[in-house]
N, C-alpha and C positions, 0 to 999 in steps of 0.2 A: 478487534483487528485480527488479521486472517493471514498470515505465511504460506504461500505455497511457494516449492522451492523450486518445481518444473516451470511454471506459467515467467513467459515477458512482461514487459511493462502495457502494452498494450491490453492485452490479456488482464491484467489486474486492473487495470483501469474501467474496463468492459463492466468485469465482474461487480466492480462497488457500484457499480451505478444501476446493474442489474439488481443484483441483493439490497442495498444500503446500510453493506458493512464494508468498513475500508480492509480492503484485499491487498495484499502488499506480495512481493518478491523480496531474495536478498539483496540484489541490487539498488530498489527503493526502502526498504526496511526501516534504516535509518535515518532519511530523511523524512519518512510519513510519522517516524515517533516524535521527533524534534517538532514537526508541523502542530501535530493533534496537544504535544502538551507546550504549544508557543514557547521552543527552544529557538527560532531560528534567529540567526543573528544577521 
């Protein structure tokens, strides 16, 4: 998993699908952590 703190959500979303590493913002951060280790409630 990959922070960038300039890039939107769109923008990161772009990114992992380009690479196939999940690319995250602050914005999503926390929720992509909760997701990847099945926190979500």
């Amino acid at each position: 998993m990959m922070v960038l703190l300039q890039a939107d959500t769109q923008q990161t979303g772009d990114l992992t699908t380009l690479r196939g590493l999940t690319i995250v913002n602050p914005d999503n951060c926390i929720d992509k952590i909760k997701q990847t280790l099945n926190l979500d409630s």
